[in-house]
C-alpha positions as CSV (number, residue, x, y, z in Angstrom):
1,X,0.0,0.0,0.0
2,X,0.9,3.5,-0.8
3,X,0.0,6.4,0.3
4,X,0.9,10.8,-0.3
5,X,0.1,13.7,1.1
6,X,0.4,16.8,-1.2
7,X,-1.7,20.6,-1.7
8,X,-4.1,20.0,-4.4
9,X,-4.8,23.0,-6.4
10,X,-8.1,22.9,-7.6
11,X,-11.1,25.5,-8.9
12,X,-14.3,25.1,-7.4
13,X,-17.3,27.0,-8.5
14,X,-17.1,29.6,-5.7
15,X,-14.0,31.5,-5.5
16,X,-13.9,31.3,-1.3
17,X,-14.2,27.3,-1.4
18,X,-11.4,27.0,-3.9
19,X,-9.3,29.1,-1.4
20,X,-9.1,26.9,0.8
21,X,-6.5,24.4,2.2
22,X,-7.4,21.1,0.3
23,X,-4.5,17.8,1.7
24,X,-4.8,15.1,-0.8
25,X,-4.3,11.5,-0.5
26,X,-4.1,8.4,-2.8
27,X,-4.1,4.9,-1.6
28,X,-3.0,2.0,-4.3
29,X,-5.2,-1.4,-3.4
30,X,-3.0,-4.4,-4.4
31,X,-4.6,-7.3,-6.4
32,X,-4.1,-10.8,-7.3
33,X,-3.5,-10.5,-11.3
34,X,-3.9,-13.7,-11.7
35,X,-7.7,-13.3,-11.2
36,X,-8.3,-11.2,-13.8
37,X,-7.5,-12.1,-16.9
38,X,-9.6,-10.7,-19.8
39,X,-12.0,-13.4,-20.4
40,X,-14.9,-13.3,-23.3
41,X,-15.6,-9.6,-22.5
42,X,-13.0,-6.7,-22.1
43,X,-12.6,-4.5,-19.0
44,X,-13.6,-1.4,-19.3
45,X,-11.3,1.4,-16.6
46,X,-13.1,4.6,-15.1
47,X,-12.7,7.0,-12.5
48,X,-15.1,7.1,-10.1
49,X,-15.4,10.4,-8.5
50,X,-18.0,12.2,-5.3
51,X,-17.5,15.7,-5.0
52,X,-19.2,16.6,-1.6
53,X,-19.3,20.9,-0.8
54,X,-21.5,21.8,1.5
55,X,-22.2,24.8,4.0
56,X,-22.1,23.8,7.4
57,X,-23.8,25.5,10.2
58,X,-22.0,25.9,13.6
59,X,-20.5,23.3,14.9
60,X,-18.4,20.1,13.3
61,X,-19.8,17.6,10.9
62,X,-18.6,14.2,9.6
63,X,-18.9,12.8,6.3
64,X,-18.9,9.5,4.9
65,X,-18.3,8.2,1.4
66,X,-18.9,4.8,0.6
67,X,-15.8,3.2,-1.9
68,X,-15.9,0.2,-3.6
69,X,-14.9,-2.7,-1.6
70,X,-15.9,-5.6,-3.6
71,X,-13.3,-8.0,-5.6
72,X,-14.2,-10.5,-8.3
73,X,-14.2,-12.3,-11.8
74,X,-16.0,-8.6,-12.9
75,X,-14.6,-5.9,-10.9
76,X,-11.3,-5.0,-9.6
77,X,-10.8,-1.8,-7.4
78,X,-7.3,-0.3,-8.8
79,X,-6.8,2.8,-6.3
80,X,-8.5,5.4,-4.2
81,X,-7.5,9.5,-4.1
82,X,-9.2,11.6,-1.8
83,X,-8.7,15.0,-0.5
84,X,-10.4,17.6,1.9
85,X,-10.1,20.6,3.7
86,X,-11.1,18.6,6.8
87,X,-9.4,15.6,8.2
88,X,-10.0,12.8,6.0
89,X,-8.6,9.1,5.7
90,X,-9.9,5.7,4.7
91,X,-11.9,3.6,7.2
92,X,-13.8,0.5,7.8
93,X,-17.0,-0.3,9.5
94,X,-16.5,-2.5,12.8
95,X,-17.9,-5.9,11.4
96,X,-18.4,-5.9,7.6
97,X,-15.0,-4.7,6.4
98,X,-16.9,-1.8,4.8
99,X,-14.8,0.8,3.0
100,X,-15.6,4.2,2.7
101,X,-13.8,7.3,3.1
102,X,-14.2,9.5,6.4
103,X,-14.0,12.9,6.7
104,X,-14.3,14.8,9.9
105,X,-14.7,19.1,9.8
106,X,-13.9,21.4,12.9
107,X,-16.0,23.7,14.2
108,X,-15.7,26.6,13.0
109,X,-15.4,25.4,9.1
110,X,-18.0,27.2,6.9
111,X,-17.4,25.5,3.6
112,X,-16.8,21.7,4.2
113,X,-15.2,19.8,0.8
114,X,-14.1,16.5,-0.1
115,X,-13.4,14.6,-3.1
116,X,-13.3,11.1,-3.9
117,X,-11.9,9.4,-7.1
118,X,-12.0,5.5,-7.4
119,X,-10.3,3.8,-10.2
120,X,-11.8,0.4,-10.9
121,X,-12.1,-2.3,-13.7
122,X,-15.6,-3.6,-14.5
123,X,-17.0,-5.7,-17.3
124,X,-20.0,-7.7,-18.4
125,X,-20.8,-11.2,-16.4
126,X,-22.9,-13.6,-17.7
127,X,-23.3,-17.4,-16.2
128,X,-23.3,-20.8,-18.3
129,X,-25.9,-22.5,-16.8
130,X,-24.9,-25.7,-19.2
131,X,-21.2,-25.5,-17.2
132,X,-20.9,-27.1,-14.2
133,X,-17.6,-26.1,-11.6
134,X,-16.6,-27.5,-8.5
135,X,-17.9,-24.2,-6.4
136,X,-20.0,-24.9,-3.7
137,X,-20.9,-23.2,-0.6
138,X,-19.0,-23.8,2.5
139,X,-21.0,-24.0,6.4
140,X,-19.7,-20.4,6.9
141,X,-21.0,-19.2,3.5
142,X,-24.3,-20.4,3.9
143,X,-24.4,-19.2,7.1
144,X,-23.6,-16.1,6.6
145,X,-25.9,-15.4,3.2
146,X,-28.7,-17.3,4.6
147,X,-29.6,-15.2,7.6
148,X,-31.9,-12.5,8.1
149,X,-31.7,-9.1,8.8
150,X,-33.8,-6.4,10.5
151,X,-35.0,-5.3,7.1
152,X,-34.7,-8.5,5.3
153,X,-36.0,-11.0,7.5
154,X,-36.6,-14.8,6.5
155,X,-39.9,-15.9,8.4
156,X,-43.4,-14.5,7.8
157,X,-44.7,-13.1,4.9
158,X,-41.3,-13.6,2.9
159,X,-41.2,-17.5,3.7
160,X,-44.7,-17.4,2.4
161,X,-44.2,-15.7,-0.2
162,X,-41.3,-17.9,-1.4
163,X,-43.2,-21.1,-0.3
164,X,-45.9,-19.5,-2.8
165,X,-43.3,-19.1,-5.5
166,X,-41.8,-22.5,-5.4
167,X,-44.3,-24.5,-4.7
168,X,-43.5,-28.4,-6.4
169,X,-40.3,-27.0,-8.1
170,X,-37.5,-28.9,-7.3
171,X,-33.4,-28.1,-7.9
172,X,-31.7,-24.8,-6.9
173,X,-31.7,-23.2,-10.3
174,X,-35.4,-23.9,-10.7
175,X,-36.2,-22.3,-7.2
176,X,-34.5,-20.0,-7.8
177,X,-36.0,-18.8,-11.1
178,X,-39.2,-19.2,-9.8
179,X,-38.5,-16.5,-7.0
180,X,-36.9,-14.6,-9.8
181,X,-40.8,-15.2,-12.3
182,X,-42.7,-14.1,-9.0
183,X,-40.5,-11.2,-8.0
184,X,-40.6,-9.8,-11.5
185,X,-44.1,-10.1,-12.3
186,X,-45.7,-9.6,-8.8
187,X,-44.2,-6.7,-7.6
188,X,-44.1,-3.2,-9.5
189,X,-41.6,-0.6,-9.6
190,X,-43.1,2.3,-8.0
191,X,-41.1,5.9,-9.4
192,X,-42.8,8.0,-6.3
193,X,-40.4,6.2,-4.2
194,X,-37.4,8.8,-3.2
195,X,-33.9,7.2,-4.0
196,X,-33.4,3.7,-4.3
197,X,-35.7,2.9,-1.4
198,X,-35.6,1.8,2.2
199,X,-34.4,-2.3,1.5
200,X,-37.9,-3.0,4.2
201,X,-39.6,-5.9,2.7
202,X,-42.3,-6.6,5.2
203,X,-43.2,-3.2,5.3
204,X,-43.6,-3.7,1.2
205,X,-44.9,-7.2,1.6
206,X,-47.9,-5.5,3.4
207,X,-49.2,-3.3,0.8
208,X,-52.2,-4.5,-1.0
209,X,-49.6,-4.0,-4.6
210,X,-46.3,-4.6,-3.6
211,X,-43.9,-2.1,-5.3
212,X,-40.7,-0.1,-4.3
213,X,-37.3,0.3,-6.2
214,X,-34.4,-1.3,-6.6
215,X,-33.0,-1.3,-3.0
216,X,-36.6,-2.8,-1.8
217,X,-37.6,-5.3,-5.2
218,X,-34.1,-7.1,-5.1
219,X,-33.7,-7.0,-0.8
220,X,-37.1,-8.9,-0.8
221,X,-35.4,-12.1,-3.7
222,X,-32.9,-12.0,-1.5
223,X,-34.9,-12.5,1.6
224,X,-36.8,-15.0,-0.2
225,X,-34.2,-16.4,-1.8
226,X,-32.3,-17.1,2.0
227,X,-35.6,-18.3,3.1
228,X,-36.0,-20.9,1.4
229,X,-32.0,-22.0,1.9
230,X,-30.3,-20.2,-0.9
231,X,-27.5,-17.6,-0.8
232,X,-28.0,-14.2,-1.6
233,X,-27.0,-11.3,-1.4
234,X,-27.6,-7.4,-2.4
235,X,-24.7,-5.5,-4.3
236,X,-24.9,-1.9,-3.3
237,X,-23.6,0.2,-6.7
238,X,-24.0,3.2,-8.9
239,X,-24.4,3.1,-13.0
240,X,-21.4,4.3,-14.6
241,X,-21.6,4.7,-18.2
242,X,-25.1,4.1,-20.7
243,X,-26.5,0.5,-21.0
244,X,-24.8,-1.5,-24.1
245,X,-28.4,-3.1,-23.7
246,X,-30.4,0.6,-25.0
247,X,-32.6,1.1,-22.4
248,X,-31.9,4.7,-21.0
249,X,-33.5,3.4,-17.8
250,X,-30.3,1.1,-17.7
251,X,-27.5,3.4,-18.0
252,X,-26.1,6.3,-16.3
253,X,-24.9,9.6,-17.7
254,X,-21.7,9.8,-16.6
255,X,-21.3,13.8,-15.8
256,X,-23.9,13.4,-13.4
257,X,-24.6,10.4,-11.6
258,X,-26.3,11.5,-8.1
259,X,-29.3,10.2,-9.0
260,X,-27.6,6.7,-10.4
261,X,-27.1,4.7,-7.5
262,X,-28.3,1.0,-8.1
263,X,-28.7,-1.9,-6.4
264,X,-28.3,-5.5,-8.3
265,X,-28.2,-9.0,-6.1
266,X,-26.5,-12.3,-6.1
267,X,-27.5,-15.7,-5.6
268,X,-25.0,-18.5,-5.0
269,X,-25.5,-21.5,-7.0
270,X,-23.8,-24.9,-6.9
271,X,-21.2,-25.3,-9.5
272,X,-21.6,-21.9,-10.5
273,X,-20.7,-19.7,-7.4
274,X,-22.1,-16.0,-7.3
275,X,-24.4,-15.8,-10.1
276,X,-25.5,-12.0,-11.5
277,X,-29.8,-11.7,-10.8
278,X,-31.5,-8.6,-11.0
279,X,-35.7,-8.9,-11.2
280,X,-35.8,-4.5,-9.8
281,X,-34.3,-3.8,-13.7
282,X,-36.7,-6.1,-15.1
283,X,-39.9,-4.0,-13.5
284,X,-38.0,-0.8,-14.2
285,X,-38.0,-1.1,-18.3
286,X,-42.2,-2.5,-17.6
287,X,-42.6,0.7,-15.5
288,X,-40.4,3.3,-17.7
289,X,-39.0,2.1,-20.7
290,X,-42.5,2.8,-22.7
291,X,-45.1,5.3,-22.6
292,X,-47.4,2.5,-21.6
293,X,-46.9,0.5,-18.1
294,X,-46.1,-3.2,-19.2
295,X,-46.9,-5.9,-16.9
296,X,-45.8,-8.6,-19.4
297,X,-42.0,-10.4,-19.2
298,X,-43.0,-11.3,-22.8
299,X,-43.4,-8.0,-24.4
300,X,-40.7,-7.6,-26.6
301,X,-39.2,-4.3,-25.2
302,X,-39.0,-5.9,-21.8
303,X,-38.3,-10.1,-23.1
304,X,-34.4,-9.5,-23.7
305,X,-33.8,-7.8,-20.2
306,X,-36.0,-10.8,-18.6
307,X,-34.1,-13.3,-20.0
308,X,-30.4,-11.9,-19.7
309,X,-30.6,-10.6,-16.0
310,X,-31.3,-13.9,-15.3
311,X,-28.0,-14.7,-14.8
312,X,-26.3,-11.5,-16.4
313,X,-25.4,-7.9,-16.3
314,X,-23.5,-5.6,-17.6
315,X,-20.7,-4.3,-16.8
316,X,-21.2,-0.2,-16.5
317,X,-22.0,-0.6,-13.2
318,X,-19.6,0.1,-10.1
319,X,-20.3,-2.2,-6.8
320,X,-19.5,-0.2,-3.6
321,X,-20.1,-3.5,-0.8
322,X,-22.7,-6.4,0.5
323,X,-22.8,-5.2,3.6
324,X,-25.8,-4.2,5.9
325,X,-26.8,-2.6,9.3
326,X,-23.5,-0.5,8.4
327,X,-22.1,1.0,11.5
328,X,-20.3,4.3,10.2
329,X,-17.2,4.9,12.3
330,X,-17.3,7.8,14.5
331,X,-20.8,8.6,13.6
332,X,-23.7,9.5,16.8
333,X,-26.4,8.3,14.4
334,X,-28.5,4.8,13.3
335,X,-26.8,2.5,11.5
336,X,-27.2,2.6,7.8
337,X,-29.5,0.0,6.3
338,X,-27.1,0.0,3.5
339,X,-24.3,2.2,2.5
340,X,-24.8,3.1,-1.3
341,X,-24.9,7.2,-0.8
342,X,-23.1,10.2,1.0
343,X,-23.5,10.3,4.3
344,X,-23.2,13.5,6.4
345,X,-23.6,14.4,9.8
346,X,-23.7,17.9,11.3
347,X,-24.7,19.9,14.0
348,X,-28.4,19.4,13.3
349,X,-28.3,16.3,12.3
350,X,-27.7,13.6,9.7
351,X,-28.2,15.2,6.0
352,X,-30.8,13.6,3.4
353,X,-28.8,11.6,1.5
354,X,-31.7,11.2,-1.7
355,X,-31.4,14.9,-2.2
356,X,-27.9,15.6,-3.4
357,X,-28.5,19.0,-4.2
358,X,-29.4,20.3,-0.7
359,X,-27.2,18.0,0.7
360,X,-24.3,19.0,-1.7
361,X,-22.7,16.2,-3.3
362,X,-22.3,15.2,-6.9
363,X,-21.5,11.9,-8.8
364,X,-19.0,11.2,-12.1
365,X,-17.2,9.2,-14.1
366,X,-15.0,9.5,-16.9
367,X,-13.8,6.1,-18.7
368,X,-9.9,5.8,-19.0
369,X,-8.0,4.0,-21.4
């Protein structure tokens, strides 16, 4: 590991922030080359970057900035640079090995900044469901993808509803397609819903039409995914670059990606390992690609994103972590349900995170060669 302090001279949009003192740092993760060897898809490079500058009232405030922490067969975190005018270093949460960048600001600060640029590799992932590998989950795996959590609990009306879903299938990849068929055509994305959502599935369970986003339609296949004895898992994210696919809905623009964030899951299958699911994008091109809602997987706009997310996804798409019930070090405040946005404590209190532009953070990413 490496690491550099220097000044960083750099214009802001108001003449007094850019005045003043800005320490930056860079931090060089090492990986294992021999996992990532360009395979039937190219990686694709891009810098990452969260630009928080915000007015602070009296007092101190903290801010937290979730990097990616995730390693795989699809995405390799190269480096993180970071500066501020505050205090700023990398840090974990206590349990989850959760990284993120921490900044703290002294009283007394009026303008608090702090930039974040991650440099990662990402590509597409698809799964050969004719291939069959030796990977198979261990006790500790499966205990620790199988379990509940406050907002994605196992029992109740997710066991029911995954009872409901695979009722006489039999086999692991037929279960868990059927939880994927039930997810995607009984539950609705819902736009009115601020951000990516809260991750509560009973709470969605409970309405008379299920619906939510992204962070609520994939938490509740995992939940009944795990309830049923498969692994799962939620990937917390942000789109990078447009969808190769040609659904707006499935890109992001990458000057400004506040409004970006996404959240895809995993299942783990035997002889496959992790395997790519994500039934929220399905009901996202029904609910938005058209002028009309579509509540058929068989329309032809919403057929080819049925089929491949089912096992696939692309790769402009940056995963921050698994984790959830984040603790954020240093902070006075809940955990996080998940950590997938800015975080930012002040005097008053913690900041809205789903409104970047009172909060004062933006999102970009520029694709490097």
């Amino acid at each position: 590991m490496h690491s550099r302090r220097h000044i960083l001279r750099q214009a802001t949009a108001a003449a007094a922030a850019a005045a003043l003192p800005f320490s930056m740092q860079k931090v060089v993760f090492a990986a294992d080359a021999r996992r990532f060897e360009p395979g039937a898809t190219s990686w694709r490079t891009f810098d990452v970057t969260t630009r928080v500058e915000m007015a602070l009232p009296e007092g101190g405030a903290q801010v937290w900035v979730p990097v990616p922490s995730i390693e795989s067969d699809w995405q390799q975190s190269l480096s993180t640079s970071f500066g501020s005018n505050g205090e700023a270093a990398l840090a974990h949460d206590a349990s989850q090995g959760v990284k993120m960048v921490h900044a703290r600001f002294q009283p007394g600060t009026a303008t608090a900044l702090l930039e974040v640029t991650s440099r990662v590799r990402t590509r597409d992932r698809a799964v050969d469901w004719q291939a069959r590998g030796a990977a198979r989950p261990d006790a500790s795996l499966a205990a620790a993808w199988t379990q509940p959590t406050p907002l994605i609990p196992t029992d109740g009306l997710v066991r029911a509803a995954a009872l409901q879903a695979t009722e006489g299938v039999q086999g692991d990849v037929p279960r868990l397609r059927a939880i994927y068929d039930w997810v995607a055509t009984n539950v609705h994305r819902e736009p009115s819903v601020r951000g990516c959502g809260e991750g509560d599935v009973n709470a969605m369970l409970k309405m008379s039409h299920p619906s939510g986003k992204c962070a609520d339609i994939n938490a509740l296949f995992v939940g009944m995914c795990r309830s049923v004895g498969i692994p799962a898992r939620d990937l917390y994210g942000v789109r990078i670059a447009p969808s190769a696919f040609g659904y707006k809905e499935l890109g992001g623009n990458s000057e400004k990606l506040a409004a970006a964030q996404h959240c895809r899951a995993e299942a783990f299958v035997r002889g496959q390992g992790w395997v790519a699911m994500d039934p929220a994008d399905v009901t996202k091109v029904m609910r938005q690609e058209t002028a009309q809602w579509i509540r058929n997987v068989d329309h032809p706009v919403v057929k080819p994103v049925y089929d491949k997310l089912f096992g696939c996804c692309e790769g402009n798409w940056m995963a921050y972590n698994d984790a959830h019930d984040v603790v954020l070090p240093g902070s006075s405040g809940r955990p996080m349900g998940f950590l997938m946005y800015p975080v930012a404590e002040t005097s008053r209190g913690r900041l809205d995170s789903y409104a970047p532009d009172t909060f004062g953070y933006r999102i970009s990413a520029r694709e490097v060669a």
